[in-house]
N, C-alpha and C positions, 0 to 999 in steps of 0.2 A: 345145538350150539357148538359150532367148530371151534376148538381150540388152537390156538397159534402157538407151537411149539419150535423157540429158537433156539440154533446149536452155534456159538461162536467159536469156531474153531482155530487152535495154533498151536497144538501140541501132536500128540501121539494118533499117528494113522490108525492102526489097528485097532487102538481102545477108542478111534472117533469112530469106528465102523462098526463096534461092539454098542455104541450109545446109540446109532440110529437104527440096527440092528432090534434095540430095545423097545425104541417107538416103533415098529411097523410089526409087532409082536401084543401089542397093545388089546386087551379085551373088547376095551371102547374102540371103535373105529373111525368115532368122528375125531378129527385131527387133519393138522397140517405143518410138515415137520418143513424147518428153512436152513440152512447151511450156511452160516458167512463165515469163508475161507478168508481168515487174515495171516494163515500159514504162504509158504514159499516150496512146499509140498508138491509135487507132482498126481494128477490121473488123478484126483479125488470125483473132479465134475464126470470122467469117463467111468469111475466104480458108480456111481448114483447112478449114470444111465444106465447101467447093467443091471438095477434092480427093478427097472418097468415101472416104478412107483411112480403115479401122478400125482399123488398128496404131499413131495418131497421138490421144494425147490433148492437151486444153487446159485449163489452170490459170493465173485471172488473179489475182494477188496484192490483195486488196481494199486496203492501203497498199503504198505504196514500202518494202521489205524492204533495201534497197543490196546491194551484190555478196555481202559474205561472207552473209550472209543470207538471199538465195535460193540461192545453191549451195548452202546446208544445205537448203534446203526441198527443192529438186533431191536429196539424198541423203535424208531423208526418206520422199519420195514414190516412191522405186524400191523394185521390189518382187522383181525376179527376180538370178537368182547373182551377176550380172557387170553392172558399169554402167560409162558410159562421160560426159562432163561437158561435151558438146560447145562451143566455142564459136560463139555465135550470127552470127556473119561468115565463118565456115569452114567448109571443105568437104571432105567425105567422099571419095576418092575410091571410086569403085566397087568396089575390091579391098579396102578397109578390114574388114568385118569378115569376109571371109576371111583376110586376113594374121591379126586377129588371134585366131582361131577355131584357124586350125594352131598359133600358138605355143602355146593354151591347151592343145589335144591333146598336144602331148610335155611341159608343164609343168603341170598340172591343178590345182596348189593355188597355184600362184602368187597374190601380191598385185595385183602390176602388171605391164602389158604398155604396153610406148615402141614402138610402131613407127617405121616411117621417116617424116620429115615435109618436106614441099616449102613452102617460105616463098614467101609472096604478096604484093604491097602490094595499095592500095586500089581499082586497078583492076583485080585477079585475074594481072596478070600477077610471074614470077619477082621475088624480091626480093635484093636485093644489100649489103644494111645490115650496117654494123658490127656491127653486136649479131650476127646471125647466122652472119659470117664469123668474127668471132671465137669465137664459141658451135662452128660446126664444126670450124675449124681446131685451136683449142688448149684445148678444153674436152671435147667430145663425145669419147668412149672409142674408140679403133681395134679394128674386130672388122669380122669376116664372118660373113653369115648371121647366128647368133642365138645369143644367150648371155644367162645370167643372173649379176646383180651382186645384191648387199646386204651390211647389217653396215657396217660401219667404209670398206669399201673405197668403196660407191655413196654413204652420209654424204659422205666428204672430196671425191668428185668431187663432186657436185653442188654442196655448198658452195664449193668452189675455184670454180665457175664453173655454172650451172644453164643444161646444157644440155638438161635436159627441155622436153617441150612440153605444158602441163599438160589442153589440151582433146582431145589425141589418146590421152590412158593409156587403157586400161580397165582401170576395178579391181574387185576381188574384193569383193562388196558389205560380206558381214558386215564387213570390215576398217576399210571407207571411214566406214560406219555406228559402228563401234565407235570410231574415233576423230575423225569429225566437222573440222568447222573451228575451226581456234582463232580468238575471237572480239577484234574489235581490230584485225585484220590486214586489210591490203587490197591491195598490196605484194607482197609474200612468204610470203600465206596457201596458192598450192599446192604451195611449197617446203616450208612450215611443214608442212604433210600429209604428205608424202613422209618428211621425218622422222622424226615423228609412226611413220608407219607400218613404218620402217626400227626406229625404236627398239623396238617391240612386236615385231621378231622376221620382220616382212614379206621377200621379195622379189621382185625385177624384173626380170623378160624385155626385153631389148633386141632388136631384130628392123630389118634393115637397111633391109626391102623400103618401098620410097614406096607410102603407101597414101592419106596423107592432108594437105590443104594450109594451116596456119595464114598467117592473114591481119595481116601489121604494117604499122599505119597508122604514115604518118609526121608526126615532131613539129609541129605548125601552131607560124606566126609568134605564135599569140595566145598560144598555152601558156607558150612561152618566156616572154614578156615577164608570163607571171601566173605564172610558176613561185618557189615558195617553197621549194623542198626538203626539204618534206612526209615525200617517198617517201623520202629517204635515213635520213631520222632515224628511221622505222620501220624498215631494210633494217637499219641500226647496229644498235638496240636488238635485234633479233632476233640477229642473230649473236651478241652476247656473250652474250644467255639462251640461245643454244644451243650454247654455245662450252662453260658451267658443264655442261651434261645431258651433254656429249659426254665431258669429264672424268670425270663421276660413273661412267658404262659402261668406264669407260676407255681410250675410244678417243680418245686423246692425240694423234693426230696431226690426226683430224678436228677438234679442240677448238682446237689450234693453227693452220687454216686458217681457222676462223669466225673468229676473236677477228684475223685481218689482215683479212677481207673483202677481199680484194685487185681482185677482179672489180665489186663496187661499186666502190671507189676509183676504178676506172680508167673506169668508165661516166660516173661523176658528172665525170671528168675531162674524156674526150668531150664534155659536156654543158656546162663552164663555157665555153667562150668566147663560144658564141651566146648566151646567158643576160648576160652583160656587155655584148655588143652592143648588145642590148634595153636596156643602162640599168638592169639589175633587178639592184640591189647588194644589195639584200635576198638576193636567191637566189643572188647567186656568192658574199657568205660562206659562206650557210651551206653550200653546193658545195664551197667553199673548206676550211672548218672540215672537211667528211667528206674529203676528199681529202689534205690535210696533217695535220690535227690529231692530237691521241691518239683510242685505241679506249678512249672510257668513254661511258656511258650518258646521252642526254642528251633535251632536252623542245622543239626547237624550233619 
C-alpha cells in the first residue's frame, strides 16, 4: 500500500530540503512524496531533479494559492488510500511510516493515525515551549502503546485543548477528500478537519511510538509588536460555530467545552504581556477582550 506523502511548500529552502531529505531516508520504501511549490523560490524543481528520485513528484502553483488552499490542492492531487500532509520544515523520522503502517495493519479502516511526535525549534534541536508542555502534560490523553479514540469523547479532547499534531496524521484519503478544508480558516483549519471528520462518523488511532519531529519556530520581536489578534477572533468564532454542530449531535459536553475555549483563553493570556511590552495596544485589547470578555461572535 503506497502512501501519498504531501509537502506544501512556502517557507524555508533548506529546511524544505531537510523534510524531503527525511522521506527518501524512510525505512518503509513504499511511498510517494509530492511537492506543491506555492513559494516564489527559485531551482527548487532543478534540486529534485538532481536527486534521480522517481517516487518524488513537482507541482508549482502558477498563483500564490495561501495555506488553506494549497492544502486543498495537496488533497486534491493525492491519488493513492492513505495520505499524509507533511509540514514543509519537519521531519520524518525514519520509523515514521513503519509506525504508521503497523497501526494501519490492526486498525484498517481507520480515518486517522497521531503517532508519537518529538517537538523541535528552529535549529532542529528539542523544544521546551509552553504550548507543548502544556499540550503534553494536561491536554494529550494517557495511554500506552495504542488506542483508538472518536465520537464525542476525541471532539471534547481536542477542543479542550488540541494536542494533535496536524502534519504528522495520516489520513484515510476518501475521508480527507470527502470533506476537504473549510474555507476561511487559517488558524484552526486542521482542528476544523478533524472535526469535520469526527462528525462524519471517523476515527483515530493514537500510537505512543516517536516517529516524527514537528518544527516550532519561535515568536520574533517583529510579530509581537505587528500582532493584531487576527488568530484569536478566528479561534473565537470557530468554537462557538462548533459549539452549536456539537449540540445539534448532542454531544453536550463537547459543545459546552468549545463555547469556554478555555485553552485559547489561556494562550492569548501567555501572549498579552509581551504584546504590551511592544506598545501594541491595539493587540492587547483585543488579547485582552478574548481573555476576559464574553464568548460571542465577533469581526476584529
Amino acid at each position: 500500500m503506497t502512501i501519498d506523502i504531501m509537502l506544501p511548500f512556502y517557507g524555508d529552502v533548506f529546511l524544505m530540503k531537510t523534510a524531503v531529505r527525511s522521506v527518501i531516508a524512510q525505512l518503509d520504501t513504499d511511498w510517494r512524496l509530492t511537492v506543491v511549490d506555492d513559494s516564489r523560490a527559485e531551482g527548487i524543481e532543478e534540486w529534485i531533479d538532481t536527486l534521480q528520485e522517481p517516487r518524488i513528484r513537482y507541482f508549482r502553483n502558477p498563483e500564490n494559492l495561501g495555506i488553506t488552499r494549497n492544502f486543498q490542492r495537496c488533497v486534491d492531487l493525492a491519488e493513492y488510500d492513505r495520505v499524509v500532509i507533511m509540514g514543509c520544515d519537519d521531519v520524518m523520522l525514519p520509523n515514521y511510516l513503519h509506525t504508521v503502517r503497523a497501526a494501519l495493519r490492526e486498525y484498517p479502516g481507520v480515518g486517522m493515525v497521531q503517532p508519537g511526535v518529538e517537538v523541535i525549534d528552529s535549529g532542529g534541536n528539542r523544544s521546551t515551549s509552553l504550548v507543548d508542555v502544556t499540550k503534553r502534560k494536561l491536554y494529550t490523553p494517557k495511554f500506552t502503546g495504542r488506542r483508538v479514540m472518536g465520537g464525542e469523547e476525541l471532539a471534547n479532547s481536542v477542543l479542550r485543548g488540541n494536542w494533535l499534531y496536524f502534519p504528522s496524521i495520516c489520513w484515510r484519503a476518501d475521508a480527507i477528500k470527502a470533506a476537504g478544508f473549510r474555507s476561511g480558516l487559517e488558524v484552526v483549519l486542521d482542528l476544523a478537519l478533524v472535526i469535520d471528520l469526527l462528525e462524519a462518523g471517523e476515527d483515530m488511532v493514537i500510537d505512543e511510538t516517536v516517529c516524527f519531529q514537528y518544527r516550532r519556530h519561535a515568536i520574533s520581536e517583529s510579530s509581537l509588536q505587528a500582532f493584531n489578534g487576527r488568530r484569536f477572533t478566528e479561534e473565537r468564532n470557530y468554537f462557538l460555530d462548533v459549539a452549536d454542530r456539537m449540540d445539534a449531535l448532542g454531544w453536550h459536553h463537547a459543545a459546552k467545552t468549545a463555547r469556554s475555549h478555555m485553552s485559547s483563553r489561556l494562550h492569548a493570556l501567555t501572549m498579552l504581556p509581551a504584546v504590551l511590552r511592544k506598545g501594541n495596544h491595539v493587540g492587547g485589547r483585543v488579547l485582552g477582550r478574548h481573555v476576559f470578555g464574553p464568548s460571542k461572535r465577533t469581526s476584529d
